[in-house]
C-alpha positions as CSV (number, residue, x, y, z in Angstrom):
1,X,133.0,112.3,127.2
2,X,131.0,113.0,124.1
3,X,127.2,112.8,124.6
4,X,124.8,111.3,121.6
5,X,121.2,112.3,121.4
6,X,118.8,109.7,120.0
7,X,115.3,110.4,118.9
8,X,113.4,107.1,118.9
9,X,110.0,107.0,119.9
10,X,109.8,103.2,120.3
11,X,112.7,102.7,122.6
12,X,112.3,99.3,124.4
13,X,110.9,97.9,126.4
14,X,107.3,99.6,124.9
15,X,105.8,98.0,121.6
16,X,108.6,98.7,119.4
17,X,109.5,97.6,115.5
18,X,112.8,97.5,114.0
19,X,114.1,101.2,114.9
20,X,113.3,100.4,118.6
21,X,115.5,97.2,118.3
22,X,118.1,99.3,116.0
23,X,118.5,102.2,118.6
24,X,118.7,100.3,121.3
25,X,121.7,97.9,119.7
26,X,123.8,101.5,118.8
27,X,122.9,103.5,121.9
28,X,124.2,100.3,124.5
29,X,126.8,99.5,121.6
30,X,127.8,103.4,122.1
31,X,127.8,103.3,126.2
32,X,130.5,99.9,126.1
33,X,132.3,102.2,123.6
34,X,132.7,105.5,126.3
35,X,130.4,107.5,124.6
36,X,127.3,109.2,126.6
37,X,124.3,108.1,125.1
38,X,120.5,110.0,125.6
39,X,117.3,108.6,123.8
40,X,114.0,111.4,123.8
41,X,110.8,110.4,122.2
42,X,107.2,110.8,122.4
43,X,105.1,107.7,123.0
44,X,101.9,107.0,121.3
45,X,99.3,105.1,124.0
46,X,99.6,102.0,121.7
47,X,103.3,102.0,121.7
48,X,103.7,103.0,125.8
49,X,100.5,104.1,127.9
50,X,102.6,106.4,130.1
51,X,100.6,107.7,133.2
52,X,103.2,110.7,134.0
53,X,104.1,113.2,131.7
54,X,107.2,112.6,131.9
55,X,109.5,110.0,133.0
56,X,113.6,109.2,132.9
57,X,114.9,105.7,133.2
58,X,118.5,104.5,133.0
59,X,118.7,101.4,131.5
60,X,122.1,99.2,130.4
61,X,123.7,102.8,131.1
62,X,121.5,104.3,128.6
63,X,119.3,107.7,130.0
64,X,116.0,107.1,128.0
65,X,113.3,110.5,128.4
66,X,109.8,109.1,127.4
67,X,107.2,111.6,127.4
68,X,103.4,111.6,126.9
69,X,102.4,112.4,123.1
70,X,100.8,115.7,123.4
71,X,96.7,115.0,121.7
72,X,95.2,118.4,123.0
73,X,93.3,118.9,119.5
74,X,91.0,117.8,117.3
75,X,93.2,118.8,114.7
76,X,96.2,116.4,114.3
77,X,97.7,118.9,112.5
78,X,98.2,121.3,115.8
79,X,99.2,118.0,117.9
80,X,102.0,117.0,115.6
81,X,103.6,120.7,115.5
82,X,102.9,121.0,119.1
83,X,104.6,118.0,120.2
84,X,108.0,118.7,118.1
85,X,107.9,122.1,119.7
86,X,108.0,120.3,123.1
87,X,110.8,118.3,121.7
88,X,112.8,121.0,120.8
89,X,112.7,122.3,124.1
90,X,113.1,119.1,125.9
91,X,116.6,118.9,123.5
92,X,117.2,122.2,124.2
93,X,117.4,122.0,128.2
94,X,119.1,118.4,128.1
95,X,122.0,120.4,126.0
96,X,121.8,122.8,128.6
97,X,122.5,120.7,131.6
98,X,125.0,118.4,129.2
99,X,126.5,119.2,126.6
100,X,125.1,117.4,123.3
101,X,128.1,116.7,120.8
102,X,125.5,115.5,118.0
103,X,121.5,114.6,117.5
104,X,121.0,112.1,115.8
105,X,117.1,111.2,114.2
106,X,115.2,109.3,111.8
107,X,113.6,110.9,108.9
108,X,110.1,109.2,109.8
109,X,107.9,111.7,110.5
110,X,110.3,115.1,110.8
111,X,110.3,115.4,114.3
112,X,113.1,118.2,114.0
113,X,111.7,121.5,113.2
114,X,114.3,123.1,113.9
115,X,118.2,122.3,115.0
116,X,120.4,123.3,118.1
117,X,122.9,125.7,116.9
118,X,126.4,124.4,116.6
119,X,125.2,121.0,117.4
120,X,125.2,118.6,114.1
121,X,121.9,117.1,113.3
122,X,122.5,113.5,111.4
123,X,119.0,112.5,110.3
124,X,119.1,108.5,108.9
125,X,117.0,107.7,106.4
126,X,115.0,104.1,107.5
127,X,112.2,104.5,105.5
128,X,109.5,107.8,105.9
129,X,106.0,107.8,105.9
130,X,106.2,109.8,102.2
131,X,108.8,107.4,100.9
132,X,106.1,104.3,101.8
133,X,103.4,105.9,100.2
134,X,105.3,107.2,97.0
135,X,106.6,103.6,97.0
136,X,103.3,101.9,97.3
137,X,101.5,104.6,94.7
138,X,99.5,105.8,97.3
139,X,98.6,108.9,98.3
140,X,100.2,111.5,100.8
141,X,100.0,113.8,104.0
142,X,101.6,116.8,102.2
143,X,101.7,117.8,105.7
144,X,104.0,114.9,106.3
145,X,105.5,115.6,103.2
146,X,106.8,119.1,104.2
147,X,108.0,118.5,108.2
148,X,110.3,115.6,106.5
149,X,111.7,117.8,104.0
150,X,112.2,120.6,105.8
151,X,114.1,117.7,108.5
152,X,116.0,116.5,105.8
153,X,117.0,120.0,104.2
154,X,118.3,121.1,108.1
155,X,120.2,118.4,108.3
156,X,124.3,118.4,108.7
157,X,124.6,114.7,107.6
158,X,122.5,112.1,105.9
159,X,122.6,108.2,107.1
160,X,121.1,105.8,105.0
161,X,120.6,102.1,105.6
162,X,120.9,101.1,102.0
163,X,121.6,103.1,99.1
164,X,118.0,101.8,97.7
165,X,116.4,104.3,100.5
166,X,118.7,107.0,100.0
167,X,118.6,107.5,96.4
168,X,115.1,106.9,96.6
169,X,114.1,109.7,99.2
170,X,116.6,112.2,98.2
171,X,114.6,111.8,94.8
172,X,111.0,112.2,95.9
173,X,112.1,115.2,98.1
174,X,114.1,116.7,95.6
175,X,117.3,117.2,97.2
176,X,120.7,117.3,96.4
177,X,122.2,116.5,99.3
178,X,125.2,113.9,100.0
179,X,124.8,110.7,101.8
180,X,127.0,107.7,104.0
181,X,125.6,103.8,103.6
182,X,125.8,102.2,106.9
183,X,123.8,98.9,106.2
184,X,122.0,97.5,109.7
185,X,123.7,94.6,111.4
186,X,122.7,92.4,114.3
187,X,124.9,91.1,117.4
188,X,126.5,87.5,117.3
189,X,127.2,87.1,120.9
190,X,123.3,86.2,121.7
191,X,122.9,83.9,119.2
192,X,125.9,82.0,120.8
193,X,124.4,81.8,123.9
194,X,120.8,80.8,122.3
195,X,122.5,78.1,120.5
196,X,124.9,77.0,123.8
197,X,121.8,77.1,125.6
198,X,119.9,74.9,123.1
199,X,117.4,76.9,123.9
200,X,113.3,75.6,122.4
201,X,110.5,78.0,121.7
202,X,108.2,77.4,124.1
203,X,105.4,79.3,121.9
204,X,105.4,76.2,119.2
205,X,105.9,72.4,118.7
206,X,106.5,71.0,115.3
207,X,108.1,72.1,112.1
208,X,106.9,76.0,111.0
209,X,107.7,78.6,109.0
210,X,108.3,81.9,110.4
211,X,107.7,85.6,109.9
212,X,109.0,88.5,111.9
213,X,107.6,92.1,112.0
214,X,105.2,94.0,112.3
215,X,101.5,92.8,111.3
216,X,100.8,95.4,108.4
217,X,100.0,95.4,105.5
218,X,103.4,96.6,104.5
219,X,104.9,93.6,105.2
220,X,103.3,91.5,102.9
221,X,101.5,89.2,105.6
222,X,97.8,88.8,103.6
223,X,100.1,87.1,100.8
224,X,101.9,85.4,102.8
225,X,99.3,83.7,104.6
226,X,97.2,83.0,101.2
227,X,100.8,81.4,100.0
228,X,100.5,78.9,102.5
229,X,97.3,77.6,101.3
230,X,99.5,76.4,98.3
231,X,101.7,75.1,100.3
232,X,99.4,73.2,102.9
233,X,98.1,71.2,99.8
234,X,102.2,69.4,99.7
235,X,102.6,69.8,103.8
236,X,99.5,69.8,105.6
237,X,101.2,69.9,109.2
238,X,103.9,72.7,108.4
239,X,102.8,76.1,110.4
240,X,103.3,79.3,110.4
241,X,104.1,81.6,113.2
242,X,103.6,85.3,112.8
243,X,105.8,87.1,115.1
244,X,105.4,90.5,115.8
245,X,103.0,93.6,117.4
246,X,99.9,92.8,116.3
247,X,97.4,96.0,116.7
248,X,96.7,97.5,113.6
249,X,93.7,99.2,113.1
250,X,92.4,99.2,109.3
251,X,89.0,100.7,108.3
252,X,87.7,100.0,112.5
253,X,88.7,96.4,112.4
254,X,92.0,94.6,113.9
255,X,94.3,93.5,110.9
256,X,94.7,90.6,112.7
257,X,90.6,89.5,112.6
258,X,91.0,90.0,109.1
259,X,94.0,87.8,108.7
260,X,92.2,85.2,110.4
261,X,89.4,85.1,108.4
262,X,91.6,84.1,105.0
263,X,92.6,81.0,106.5
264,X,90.5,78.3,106.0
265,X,89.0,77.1,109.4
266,X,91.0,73.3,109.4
267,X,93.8,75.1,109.2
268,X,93.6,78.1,111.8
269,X,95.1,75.9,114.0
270,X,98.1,75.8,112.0
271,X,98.6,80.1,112.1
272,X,100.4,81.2,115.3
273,X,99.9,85.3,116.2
274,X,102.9,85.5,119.2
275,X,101.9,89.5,119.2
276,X,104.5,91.7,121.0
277,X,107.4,89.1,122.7
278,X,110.6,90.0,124.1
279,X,113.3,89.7,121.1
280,X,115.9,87.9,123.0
281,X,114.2,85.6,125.3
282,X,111.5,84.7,122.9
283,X,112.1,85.5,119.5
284,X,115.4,84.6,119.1
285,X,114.4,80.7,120.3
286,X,111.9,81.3,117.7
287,X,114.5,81.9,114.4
288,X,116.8,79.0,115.4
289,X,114.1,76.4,116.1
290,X,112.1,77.7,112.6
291,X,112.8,75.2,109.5
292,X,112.9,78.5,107.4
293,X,112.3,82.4,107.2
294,X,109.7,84.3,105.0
295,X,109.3,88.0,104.8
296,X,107.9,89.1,101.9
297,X,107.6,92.6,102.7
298,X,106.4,95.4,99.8
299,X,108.2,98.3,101.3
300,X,111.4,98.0,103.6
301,X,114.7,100.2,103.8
302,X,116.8,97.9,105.6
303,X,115.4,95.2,107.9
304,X,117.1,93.3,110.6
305,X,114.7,90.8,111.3
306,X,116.1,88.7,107.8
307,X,119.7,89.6,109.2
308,X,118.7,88.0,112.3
309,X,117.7,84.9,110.6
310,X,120.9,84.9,108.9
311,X,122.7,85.0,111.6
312,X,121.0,81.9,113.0
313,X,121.9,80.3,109.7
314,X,118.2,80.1,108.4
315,X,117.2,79.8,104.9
316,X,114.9,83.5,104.7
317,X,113.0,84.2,101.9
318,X,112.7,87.9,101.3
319,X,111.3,90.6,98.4
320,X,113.1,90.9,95.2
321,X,111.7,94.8,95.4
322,X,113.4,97.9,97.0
323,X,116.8,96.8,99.7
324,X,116.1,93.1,99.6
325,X,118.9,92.2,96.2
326,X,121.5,94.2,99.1
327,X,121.2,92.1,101.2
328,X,120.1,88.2,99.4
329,X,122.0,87.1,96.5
330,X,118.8,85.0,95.0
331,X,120.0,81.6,95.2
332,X,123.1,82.0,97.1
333,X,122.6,83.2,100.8
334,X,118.7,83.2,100.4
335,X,115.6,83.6,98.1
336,X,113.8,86.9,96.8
337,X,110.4,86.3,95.8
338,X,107.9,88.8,94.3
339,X,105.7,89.8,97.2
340,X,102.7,90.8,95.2
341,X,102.7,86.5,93.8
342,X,101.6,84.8,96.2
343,X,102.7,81.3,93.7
344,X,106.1,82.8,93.8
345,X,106.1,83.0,97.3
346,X,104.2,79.5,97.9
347,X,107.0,78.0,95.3
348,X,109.8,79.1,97.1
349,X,108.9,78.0,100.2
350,X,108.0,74.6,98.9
351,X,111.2,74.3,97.4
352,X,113.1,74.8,100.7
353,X,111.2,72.6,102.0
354,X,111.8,69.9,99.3
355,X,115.1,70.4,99.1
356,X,117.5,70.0,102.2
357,X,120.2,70.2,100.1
358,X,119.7,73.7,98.6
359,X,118.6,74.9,102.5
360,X,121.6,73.4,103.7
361,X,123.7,75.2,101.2
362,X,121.9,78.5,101.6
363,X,121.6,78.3,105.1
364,X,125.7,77.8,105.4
365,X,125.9,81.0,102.9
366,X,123.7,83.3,105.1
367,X,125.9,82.9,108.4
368,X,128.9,83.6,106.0
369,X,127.2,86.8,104.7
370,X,126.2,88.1,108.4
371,X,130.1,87.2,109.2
372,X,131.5,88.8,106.2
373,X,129.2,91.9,105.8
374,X,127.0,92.8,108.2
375,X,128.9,92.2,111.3
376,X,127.5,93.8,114.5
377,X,131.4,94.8,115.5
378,X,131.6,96.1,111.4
379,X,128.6,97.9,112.4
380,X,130.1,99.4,115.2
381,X,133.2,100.7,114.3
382,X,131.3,102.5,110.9
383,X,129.3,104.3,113.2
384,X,131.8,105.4,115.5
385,X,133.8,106.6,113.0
386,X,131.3,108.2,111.5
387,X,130.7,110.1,114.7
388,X,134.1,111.1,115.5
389,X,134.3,112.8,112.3
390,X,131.5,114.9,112.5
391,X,132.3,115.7,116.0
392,X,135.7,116.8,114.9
393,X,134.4,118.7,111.5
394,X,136.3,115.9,109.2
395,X,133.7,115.6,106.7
């Protein structure tokens, strides 16, 4: 049996964003498929407060290693090297005791200082902390800068989830290296079972928009949340539900606070924080009881939270910048609005909200789209045969 090693450092269930969720989907999606599937990371106390060292769970068939991030030093310099040390011999002795046929990691960070001999390294390419901050012309960690590189440059194989992100990052690192598009996908067989269910939200009454990720500034949530100060002026009882981790620090002060003090104080009421919930017994009621989707993020490689809304057959509005025109044909299976406008945003969401006609259209056009492109059994059967090759030195 072939054995796949993950490096996820969110796996659930901890406070985990869309690689968590994207990890666990392949890993279990992997195991059904007779594959052996491991998962190592190193967990940040805000992502899993682990009181051991060290500990192994099996879950869904899946052997998950979590392990305390090292923070001996004052200088996060010597932590960071430190811990990917430990990694590498953490890898090393579970390819000791069983056999590792290939490693695969995202580019985030660089965790892989150095590879297993004869053991392929894939690194896929989400979206790394350099790419973000080239991307949002801000500065960066050249220290970042050079343990992604060197990551990259090791690498047997290249992943990308949209051919935005590769050509992007191959670009700011300089590399010439060749690459494989697998775009994300989501599973269809929850959302049947949401829908049989008829499941409600039991975290909202009443019509609201919704918005899924993480609450950062990344994601476009201050504009979003000015938007709907437009829009409360057409539909004073319309809310808006924020769903998603909610503990970001900026400049001492939780994001959140800050977000709450934009909205004007009739209409806190009307702005719903969830924080961290369980993605398929309380998000998932969320997206098919929401009367539409906004994520109007500034940077994103490939997101599966619009997918998801898709899936459910929801009207999403997304960014017009960087993977969103792969995934949203503007008009046809969704809207892409410019992130950075907070009219443009406000006058797409009163538009769907004006117009059942166009929702209904786009909403039957987004379902088709998950069907025809970004099936989760499509998904699958990339990836495996992806895998197979380089396990067999095909490509």
């Amino acid at each position: 049996m072939e054995h796949i090693l993950f490096i996820c450092n969110e796996y659930p269930p901890s406070n985990h964003g869309g690689i968590g969720s994207f990890t666990k989907d392949l890993s279990e999606a992997l195991v059904e498929n007779n594959f052996k599937v491991s998962v190592i990371g190193f967990y940040n106390k805000n992502v899993l407060d682990l009181k051991k060292r060290e500990t192994i769970e099996r879950i869904n068939n899946v052997t998950i290693y979590r392990n305390r991030y090292i923070n001996y030093f004052k200088n996060n310099k010597i932590n960071n090297i430190l811990n990917r040390i430990q990694l590498y011999n953490k890898i090393k002795k579970i390819h000791q005791k069983d056999k590792l046929s290939l490693i695969e990691a995202p580019e985030f960070g660089g965790w892989i200082l150095k590879k297993l001999k004869n053991v392929p390294l894939i690194t896929r390419l989400h979206s790394s902390s350099t790419f973000i901050n080239v991307e949002l012309n801000k500065k960066y960690s050249k220290f970042l800068y050079f343990l992604e590189k060197r990551q990259l440059n090791n690498s047997d194989y290249i992943i990308s989830v949209s051919n935005y992100v590769a050509q992007r990052t191959l670009d700011i690192f300089n590399i010439n290296k060749p690459y494989t598009i697998i775009y994300n996908a989501v599973k269809d067989n929850v959302f049947r079972v949401v829908e049989k269910e008829n499941t409600q939200s039991k975290l909202v009454n009443g019509d609201y928009i919704l918005f899924v990720g993480t609450i950062n500034p990344l994601k476009g949530v201050e504009q979003l949340i000015k938007s709907m100060i437009n829009v409360w002026q057409k539909y004073p009882d319309i809310k808006l539900v924020l769903a998603g981790k909610d503990n970001k620090i900026i400049n001492g002060q939780l994001y959140k606070k800050y977000l709450l003090s934009l909205i004007p104080g009739t209409k806190k009421k009307n702005v719903i924080f969830t924080g961290h919930i369980n993605r398929e017994k309380q998000l998932y009621p969320l997206i098919k009881n929401a009367k539409l989707c906004c994520m109007p993020s500034y940077v994103e490689a490939f997101s599966i939270a619009p997918l998801e809304a898709m899936a459910f057959g929801k009207a999403v509005i997304y960014s017009k910048y960087h993977s969103g025109p792969e995934i949203i044909n503007d008009g046809y299976n969704g809207l892409l609005c410019d992130p950075m406008n907070i009219n443009d945003i406000s006058s797409k969401i009163e538009l769907l909200l004006s117009n059942d006609n166009l929702r209904k259209t786009i909403e039957f056009n987004a379902r088709k789209t998950i069907n025809d492109k970004f099936s989760y059994n499509k998904w699958i059967k990339e990836n495996i045969d992806f895998y197979t090759k380089v396990i067999k030195n095909e490509i």
